[in-house]
mmCIF file of the N, C-alpha and C atoms, coordinates in Angstrom:
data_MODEL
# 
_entry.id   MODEL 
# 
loop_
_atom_site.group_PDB 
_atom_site.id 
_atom_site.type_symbol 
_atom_site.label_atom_id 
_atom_site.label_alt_id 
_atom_site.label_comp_id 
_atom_site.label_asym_id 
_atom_site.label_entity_id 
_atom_site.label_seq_id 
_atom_site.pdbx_PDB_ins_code 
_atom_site.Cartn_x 
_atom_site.Cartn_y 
_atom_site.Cartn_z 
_atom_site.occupancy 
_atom_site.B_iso_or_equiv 
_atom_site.pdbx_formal_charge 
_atom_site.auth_seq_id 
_atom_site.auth_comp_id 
_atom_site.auth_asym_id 
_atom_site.auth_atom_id 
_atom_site.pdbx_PDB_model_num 
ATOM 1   N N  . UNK A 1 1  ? 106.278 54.863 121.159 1.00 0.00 ? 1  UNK A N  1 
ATOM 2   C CA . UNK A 1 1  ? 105.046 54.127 121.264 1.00 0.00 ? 1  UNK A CA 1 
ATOM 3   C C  . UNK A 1 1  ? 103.927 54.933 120.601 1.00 0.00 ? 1  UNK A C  1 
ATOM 4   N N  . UNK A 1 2  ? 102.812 53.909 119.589 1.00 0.00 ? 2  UNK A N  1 
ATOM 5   C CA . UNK A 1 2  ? 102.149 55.058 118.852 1.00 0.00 ? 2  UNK A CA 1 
ATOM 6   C C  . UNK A 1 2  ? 100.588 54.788 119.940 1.00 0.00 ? 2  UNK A C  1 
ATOM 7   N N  . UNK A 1 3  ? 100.188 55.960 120.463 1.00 0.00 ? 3  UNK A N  1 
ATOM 8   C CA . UNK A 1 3  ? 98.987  56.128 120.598 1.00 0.00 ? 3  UNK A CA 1 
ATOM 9   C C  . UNK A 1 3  ? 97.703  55.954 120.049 1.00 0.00 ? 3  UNK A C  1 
ATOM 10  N N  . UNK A 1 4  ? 97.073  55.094 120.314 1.00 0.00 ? 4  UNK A N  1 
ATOM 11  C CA . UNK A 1 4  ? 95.414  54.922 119.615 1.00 0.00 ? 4  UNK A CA 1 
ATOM 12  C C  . UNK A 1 4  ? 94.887  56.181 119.005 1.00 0.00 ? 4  UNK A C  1 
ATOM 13  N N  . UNK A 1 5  ? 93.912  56.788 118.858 1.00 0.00 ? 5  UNK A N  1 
ATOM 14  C CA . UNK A 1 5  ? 93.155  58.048 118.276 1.00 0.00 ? 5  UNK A CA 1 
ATOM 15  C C  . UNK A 1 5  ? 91.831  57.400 118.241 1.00 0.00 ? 5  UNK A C  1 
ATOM 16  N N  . UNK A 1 6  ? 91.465  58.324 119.572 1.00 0.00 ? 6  UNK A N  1 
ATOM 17  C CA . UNK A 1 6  ? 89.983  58.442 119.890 1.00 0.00 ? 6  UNK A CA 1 
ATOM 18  C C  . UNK A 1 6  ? 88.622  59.294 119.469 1.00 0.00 ? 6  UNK A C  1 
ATOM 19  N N  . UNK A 1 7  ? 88.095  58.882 118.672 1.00 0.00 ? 7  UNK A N  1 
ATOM 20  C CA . UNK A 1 7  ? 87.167  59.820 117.585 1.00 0.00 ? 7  UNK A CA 1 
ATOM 21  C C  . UNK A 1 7  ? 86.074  59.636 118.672 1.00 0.00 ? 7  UNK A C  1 
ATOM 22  N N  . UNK A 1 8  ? 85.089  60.769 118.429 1.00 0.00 ? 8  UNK A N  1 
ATOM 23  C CA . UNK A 1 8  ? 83.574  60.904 119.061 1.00 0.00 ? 8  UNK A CA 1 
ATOM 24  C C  . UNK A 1 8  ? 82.836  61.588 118.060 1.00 0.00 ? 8  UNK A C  1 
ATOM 25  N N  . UNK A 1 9  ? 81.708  61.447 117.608 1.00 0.00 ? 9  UNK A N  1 
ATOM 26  C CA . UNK A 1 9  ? 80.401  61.599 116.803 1.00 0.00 ? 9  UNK A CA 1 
ATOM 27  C C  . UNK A 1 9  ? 79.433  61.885 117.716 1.00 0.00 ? 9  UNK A C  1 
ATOM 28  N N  . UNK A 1 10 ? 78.720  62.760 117.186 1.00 0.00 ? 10 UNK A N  1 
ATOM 29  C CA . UNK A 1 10 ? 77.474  63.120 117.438 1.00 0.00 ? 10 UNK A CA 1 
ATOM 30  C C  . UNK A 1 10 ? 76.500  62.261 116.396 1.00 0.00 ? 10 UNK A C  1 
ATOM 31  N N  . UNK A 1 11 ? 75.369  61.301 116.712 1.00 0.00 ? 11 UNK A N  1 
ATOM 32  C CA . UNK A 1 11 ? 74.423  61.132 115.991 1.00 0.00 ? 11 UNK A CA 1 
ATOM 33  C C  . UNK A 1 11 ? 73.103  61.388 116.054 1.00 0.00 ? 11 UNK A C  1 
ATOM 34  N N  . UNK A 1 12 ? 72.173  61.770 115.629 1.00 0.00 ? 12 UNK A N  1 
ATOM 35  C CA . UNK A 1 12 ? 70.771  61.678 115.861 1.00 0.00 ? 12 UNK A CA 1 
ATOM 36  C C  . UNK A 1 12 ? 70.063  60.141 115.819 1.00 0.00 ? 12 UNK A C  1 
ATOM 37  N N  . UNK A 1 13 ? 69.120  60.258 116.409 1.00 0.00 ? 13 UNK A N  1 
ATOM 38  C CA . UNK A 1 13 ? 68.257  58.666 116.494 1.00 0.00 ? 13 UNK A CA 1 
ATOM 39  C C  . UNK A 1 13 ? 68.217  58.445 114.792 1.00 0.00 ? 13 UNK A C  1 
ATOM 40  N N  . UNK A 1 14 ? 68.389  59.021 113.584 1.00 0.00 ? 14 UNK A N  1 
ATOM 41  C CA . UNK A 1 14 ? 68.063  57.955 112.350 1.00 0.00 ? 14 UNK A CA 1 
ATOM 42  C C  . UNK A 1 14 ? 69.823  57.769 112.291 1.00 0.00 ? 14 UNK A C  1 
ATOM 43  N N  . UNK A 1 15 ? 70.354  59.253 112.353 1.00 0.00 ? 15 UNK A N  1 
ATOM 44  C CA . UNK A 1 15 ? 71.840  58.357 112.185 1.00 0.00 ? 15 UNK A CA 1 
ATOM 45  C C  . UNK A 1 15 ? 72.461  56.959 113.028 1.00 0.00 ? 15 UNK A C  1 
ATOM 46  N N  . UNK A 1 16 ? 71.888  57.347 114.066 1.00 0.00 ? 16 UNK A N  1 
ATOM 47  C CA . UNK A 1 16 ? 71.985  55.885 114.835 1.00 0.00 ? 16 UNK A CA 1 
ATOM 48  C C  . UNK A 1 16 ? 71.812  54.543 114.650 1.00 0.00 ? 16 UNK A C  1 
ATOM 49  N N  . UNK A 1 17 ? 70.026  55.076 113.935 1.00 0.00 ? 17 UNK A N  1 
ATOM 50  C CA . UNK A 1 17 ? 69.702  53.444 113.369 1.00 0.00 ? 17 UNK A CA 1 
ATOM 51  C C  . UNK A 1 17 ? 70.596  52.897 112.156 1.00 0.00 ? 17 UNK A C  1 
ATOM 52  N N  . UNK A 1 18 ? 70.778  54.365 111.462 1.00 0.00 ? 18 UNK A N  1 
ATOM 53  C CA . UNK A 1 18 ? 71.746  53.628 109.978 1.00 0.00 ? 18 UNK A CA 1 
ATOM 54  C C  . UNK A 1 18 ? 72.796  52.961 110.379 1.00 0.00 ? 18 UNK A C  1 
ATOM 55  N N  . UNK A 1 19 ? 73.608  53.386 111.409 1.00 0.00 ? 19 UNK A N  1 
ATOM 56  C CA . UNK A 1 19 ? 74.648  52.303 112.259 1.00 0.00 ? 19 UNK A CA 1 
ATOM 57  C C  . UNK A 1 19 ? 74.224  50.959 112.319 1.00 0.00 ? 19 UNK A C  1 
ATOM 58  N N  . UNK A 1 20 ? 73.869  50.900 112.851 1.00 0.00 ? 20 UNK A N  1 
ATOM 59  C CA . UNK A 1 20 ? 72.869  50.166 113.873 1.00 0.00 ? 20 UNK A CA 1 
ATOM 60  C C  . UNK A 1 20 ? 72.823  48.766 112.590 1.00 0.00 ? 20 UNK A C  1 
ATOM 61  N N  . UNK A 1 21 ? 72.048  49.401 111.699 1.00 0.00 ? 21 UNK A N  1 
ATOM 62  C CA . UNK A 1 21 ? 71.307  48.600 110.539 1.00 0.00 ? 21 UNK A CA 1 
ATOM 63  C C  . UNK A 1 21 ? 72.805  48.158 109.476 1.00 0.00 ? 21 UNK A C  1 
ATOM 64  N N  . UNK A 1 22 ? 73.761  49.266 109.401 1.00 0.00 ? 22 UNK A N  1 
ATOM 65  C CA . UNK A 1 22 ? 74.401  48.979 108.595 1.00 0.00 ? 22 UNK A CA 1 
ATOM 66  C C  . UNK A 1 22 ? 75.708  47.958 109.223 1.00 0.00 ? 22 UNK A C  1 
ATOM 67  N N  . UNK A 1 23 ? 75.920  47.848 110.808 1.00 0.00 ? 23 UNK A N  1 
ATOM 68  C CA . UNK A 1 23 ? 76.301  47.039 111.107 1.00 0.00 ? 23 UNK A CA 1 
ATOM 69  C C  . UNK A 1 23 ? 76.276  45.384 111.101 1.00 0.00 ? 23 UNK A C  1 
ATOM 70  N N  . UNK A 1 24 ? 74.854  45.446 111.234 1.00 0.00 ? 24 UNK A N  1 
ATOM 71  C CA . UNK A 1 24 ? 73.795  44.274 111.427 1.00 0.00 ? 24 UNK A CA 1 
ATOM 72  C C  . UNK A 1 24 ? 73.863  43.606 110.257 1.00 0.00 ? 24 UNK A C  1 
ATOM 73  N N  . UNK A 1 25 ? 73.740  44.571 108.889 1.00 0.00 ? 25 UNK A N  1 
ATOM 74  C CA . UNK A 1 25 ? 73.832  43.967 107.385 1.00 0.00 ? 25 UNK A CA 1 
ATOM 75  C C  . UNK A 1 25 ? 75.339  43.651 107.028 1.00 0.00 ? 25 UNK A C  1 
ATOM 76  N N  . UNK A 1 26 ? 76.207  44.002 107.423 1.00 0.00 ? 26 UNK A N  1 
ATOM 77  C CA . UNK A 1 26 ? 77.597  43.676 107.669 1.00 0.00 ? 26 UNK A CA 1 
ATOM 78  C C  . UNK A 1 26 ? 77.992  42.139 108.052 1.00 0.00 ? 26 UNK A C  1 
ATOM 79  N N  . UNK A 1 27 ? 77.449  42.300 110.046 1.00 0.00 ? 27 UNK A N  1 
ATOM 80  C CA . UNK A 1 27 ? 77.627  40.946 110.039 1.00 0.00 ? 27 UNK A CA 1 
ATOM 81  C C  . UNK A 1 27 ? 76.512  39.875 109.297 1.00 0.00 ? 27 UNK A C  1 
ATOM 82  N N  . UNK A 1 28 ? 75.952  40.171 108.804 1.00 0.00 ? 28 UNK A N  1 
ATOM 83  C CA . UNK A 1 28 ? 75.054  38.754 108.413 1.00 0.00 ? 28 UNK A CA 1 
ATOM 84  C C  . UNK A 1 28 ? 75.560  38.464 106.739 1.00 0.00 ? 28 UNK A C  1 
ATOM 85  N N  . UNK A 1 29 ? 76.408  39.674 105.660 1.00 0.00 ? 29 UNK A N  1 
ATOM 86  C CA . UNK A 1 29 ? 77.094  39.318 105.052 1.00 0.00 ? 29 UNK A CA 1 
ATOM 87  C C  . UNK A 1 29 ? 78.396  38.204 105.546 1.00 0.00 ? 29 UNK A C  1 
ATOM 88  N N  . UNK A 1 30 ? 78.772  38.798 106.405 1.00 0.00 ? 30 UNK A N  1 
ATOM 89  C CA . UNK A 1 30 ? 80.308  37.616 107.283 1.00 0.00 ? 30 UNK A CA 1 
ATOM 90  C C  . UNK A 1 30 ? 79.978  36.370 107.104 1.00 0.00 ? 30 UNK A C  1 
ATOM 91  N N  . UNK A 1 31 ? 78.468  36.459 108.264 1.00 0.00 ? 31 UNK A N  1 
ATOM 92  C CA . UNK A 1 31 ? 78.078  35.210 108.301 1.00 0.00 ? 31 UNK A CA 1 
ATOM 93  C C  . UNK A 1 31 ? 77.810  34.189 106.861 1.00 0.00 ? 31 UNK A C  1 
ATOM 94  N N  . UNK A 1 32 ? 77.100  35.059 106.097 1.00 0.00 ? 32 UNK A N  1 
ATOM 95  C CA . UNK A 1 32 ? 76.634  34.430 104.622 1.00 0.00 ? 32 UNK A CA 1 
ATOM 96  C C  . UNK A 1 32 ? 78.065  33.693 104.054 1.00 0.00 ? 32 UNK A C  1 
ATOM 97  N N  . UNK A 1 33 ? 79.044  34.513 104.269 1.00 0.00 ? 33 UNK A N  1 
ATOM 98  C CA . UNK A 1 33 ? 80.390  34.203 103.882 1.00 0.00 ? 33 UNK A CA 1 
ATOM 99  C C  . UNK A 1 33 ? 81.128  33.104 104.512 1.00 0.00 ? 33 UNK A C  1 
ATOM 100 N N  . UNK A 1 34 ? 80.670  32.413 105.662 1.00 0.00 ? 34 UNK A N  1 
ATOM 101 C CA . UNK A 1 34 ? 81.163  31.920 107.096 1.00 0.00 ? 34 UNK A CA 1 
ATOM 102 C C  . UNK A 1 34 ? 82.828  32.615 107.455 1.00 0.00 ? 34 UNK A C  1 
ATOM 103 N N  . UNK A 1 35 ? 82.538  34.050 107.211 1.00 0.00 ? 35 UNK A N  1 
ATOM 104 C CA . UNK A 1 35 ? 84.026  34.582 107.968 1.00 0.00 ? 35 UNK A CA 1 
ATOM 105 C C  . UNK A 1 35 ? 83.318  34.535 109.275 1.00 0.00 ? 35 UNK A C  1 
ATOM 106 N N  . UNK A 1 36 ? 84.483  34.887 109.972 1.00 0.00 ? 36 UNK A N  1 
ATOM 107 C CA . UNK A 1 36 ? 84.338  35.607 111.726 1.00 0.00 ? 36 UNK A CA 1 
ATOM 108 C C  . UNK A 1 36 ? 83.756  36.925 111.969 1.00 0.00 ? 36 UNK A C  1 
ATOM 109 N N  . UNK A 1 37 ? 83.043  36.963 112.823 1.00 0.00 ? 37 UNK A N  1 
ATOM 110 C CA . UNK A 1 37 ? 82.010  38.250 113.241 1.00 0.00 ? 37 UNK A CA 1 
ATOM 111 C C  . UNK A 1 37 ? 82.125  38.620 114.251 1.00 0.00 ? 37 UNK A C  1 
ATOM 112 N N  . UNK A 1 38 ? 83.399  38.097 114.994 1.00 0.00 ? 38 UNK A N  1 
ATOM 113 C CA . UNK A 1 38 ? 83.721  38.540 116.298 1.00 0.00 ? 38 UNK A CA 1 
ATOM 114 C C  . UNK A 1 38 ? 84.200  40.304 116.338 1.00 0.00 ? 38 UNK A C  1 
ATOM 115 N N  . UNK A 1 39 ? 84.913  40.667 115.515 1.00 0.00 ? 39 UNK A N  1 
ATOM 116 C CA . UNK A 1 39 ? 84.842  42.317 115.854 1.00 0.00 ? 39 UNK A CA 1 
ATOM 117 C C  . UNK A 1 39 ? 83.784  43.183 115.548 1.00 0.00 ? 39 UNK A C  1 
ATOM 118 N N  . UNK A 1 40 ? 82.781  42.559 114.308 1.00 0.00 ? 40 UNK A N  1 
ATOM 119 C CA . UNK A 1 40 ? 82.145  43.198 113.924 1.00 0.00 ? 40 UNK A CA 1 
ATOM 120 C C  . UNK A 1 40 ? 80.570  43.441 115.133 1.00 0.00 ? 40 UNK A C  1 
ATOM 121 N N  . UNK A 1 41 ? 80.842  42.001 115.810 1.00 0.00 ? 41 UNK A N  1 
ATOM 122 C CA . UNK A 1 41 ? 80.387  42.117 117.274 1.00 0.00 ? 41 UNK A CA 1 
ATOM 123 C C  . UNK A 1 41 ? 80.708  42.887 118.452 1.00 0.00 ? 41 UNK A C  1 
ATOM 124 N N  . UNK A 1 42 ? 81.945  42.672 118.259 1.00 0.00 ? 42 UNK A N  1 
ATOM 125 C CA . UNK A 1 42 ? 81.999  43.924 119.505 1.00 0.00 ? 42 UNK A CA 1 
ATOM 126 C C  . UNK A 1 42 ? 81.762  45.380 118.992 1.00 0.00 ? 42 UNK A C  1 
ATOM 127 N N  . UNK A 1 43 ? 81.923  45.808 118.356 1.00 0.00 ? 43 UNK A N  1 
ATOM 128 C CA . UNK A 1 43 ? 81.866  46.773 117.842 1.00 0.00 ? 43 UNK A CA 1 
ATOM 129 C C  . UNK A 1 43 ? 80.246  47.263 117.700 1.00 0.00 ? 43 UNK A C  1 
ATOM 130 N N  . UNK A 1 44 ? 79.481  46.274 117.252 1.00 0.00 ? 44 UNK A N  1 
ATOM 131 C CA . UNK A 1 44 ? 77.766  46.629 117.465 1.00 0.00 ? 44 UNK A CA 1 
ATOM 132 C C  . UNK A 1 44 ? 77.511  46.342 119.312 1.00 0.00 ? 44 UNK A C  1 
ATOM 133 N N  . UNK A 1 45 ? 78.050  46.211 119.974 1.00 0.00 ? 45 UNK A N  1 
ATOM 134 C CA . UNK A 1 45 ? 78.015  45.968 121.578 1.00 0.00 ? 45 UNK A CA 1 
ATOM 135 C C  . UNK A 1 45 ? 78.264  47.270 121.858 1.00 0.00 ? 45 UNK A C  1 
ATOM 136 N N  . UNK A 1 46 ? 79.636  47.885 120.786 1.00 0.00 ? 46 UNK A N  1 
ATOM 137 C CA . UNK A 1 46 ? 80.074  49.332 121.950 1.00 0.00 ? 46 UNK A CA 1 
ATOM 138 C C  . UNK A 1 46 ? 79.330  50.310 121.327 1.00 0.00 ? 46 UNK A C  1 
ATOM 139 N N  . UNK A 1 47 ? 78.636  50.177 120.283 1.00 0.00 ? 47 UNK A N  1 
ATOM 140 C CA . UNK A 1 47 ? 77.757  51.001 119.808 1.00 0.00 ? 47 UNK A CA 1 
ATOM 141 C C  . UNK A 1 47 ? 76.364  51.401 120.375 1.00 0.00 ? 47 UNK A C  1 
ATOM 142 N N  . UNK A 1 48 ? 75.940  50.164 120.943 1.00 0.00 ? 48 UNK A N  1 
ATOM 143 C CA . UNK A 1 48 ? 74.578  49.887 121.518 1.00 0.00 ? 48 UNK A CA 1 
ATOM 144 C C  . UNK A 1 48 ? 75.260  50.444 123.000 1.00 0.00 ? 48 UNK A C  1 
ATOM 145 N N  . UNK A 1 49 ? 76.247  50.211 123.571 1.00 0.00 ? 49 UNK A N  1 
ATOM 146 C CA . UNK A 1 49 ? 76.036  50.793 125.189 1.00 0.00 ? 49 UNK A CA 1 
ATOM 147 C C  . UNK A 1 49 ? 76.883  51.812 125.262 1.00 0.00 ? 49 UNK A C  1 
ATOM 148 N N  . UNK A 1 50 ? 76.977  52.839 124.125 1.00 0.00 ? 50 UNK A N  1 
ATOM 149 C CA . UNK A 1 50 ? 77.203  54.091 124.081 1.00 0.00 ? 50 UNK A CA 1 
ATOM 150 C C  . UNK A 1 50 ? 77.105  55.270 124.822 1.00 0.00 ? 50 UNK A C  1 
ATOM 151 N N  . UNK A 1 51 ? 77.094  55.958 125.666 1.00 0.00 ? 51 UNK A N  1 
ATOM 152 C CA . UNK A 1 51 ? 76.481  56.601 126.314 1.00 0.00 ? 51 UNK A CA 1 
ATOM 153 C C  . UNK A 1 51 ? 75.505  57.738 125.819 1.00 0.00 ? 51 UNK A C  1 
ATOM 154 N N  . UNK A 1 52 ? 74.850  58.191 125.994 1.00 0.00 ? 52 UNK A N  1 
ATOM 155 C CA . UNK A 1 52 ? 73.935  59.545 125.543 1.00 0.00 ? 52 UNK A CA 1 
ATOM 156 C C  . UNK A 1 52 ? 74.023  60.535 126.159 1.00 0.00 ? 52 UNK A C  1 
ATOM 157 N N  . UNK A 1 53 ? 74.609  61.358 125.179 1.00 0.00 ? 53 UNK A N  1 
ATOM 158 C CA . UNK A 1 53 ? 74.385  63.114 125.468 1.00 0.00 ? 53 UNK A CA 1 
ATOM 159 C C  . UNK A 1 53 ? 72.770  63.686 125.214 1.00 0.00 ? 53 UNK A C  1 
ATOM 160 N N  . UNK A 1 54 ? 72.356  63.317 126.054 1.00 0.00 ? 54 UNK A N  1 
ATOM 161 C CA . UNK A 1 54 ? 70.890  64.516 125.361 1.00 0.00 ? 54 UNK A CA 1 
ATOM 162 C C  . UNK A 1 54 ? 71.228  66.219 125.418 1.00 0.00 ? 54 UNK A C  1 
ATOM 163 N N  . UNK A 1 55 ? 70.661  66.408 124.236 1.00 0.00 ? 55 UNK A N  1 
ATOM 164 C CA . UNK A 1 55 ? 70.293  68.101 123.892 1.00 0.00 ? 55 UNK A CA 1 
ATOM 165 C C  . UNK A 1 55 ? 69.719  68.063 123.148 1.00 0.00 ? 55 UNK A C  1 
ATOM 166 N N  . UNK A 1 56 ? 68.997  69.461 122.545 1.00 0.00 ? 56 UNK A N  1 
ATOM 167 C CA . UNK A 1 56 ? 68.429  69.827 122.034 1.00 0.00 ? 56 UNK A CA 1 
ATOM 168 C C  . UNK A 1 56 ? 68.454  70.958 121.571 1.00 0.00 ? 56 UNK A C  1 
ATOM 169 N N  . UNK A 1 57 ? 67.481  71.436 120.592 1.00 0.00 ? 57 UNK A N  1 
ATOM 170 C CA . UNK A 1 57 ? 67.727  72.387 119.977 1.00 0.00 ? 57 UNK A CA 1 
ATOM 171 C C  . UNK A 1 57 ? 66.580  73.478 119.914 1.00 0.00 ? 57 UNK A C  1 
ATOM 172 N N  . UNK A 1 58 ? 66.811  74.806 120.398 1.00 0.00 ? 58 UNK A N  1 
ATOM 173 C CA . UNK A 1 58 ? 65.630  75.835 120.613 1.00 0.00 ? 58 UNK A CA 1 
ATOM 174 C C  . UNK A 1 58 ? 65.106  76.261 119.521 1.00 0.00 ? 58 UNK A C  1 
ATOM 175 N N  . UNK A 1 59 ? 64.088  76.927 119.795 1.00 0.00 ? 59 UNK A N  1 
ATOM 176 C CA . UNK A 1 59 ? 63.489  77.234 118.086 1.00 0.00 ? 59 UNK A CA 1 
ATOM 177 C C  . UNK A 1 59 ? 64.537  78.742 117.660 1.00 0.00 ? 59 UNK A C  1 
ATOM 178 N N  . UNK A 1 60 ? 65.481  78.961 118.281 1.00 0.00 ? 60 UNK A N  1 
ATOM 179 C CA . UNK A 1 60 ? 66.201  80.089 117.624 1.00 0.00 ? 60 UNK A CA 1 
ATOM 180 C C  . UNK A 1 60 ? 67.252  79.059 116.743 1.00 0.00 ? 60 UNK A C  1 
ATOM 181 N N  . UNK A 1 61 ? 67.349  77.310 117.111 1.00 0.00 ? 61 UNK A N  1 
ATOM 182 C CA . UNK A 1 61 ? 68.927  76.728 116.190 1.00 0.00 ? 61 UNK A CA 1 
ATOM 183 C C  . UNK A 1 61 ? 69.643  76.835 117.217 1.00 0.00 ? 61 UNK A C  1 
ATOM 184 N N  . UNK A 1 62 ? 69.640  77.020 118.472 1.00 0.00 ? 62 UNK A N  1 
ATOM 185 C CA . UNK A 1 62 ? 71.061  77.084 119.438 1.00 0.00 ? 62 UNK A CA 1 
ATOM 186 C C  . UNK A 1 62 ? 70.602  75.807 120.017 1.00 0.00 ? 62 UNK A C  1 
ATOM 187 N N  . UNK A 1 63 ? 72.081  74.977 120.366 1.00 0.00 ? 63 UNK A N  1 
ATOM 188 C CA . UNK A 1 63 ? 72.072  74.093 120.718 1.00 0.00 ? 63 UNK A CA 1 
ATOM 189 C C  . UNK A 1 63 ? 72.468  73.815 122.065 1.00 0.00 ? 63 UNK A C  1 
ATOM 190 N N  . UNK A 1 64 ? 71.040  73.225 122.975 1.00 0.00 ? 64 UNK A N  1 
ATOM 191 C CA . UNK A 1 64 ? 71.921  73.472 124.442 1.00 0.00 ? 64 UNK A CA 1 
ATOM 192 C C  . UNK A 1 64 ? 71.716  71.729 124.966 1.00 0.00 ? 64 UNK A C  1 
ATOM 193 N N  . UNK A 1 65 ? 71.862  71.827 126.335 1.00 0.00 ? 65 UNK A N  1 
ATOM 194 C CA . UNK A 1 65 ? 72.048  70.042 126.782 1.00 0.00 ? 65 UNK A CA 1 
ATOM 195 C C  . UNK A 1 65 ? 70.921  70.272 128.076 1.00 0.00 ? 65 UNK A C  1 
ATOM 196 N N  . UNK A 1 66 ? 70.514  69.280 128.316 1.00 0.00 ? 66 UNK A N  1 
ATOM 197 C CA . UNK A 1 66 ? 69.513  69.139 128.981 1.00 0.00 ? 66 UNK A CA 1 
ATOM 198 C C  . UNK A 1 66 ? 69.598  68.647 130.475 1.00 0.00 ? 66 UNK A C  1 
# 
């Protein structure tokens, strides 16, 4: 049996929005197309209720969590 493969990313709030935006311009190509936008929907759903790691970063560059 083959196992899924579960990736995790770190993004910052603009990398986020480029998601975000480049999803959005995705489905409304589909739509322009009248394909289906059903994954490309869920997929902007699991993006948006993502959870958040906050951290940050000290003025030495070390990265800690808050």
């Amino acid at each position: 049996m083959k196992k899924d493969i579960l990736k995790v990313i770190e993004v910052d709030k603009v990398e986020y929005g480029i998601i975000i935006n480049a999803l959005n311009e995705f489905r409304n190509k589909l739509l322009r197309e009248g394909e289906d936008t059903e994954l490309v929907d869920e997929f902007i759903i699991k993006v948006l209720d993502a959870p958040e790691n906050k951290r940050y970063v000290d003025r030495e560059g070390r990265l800690g969590a808050r």
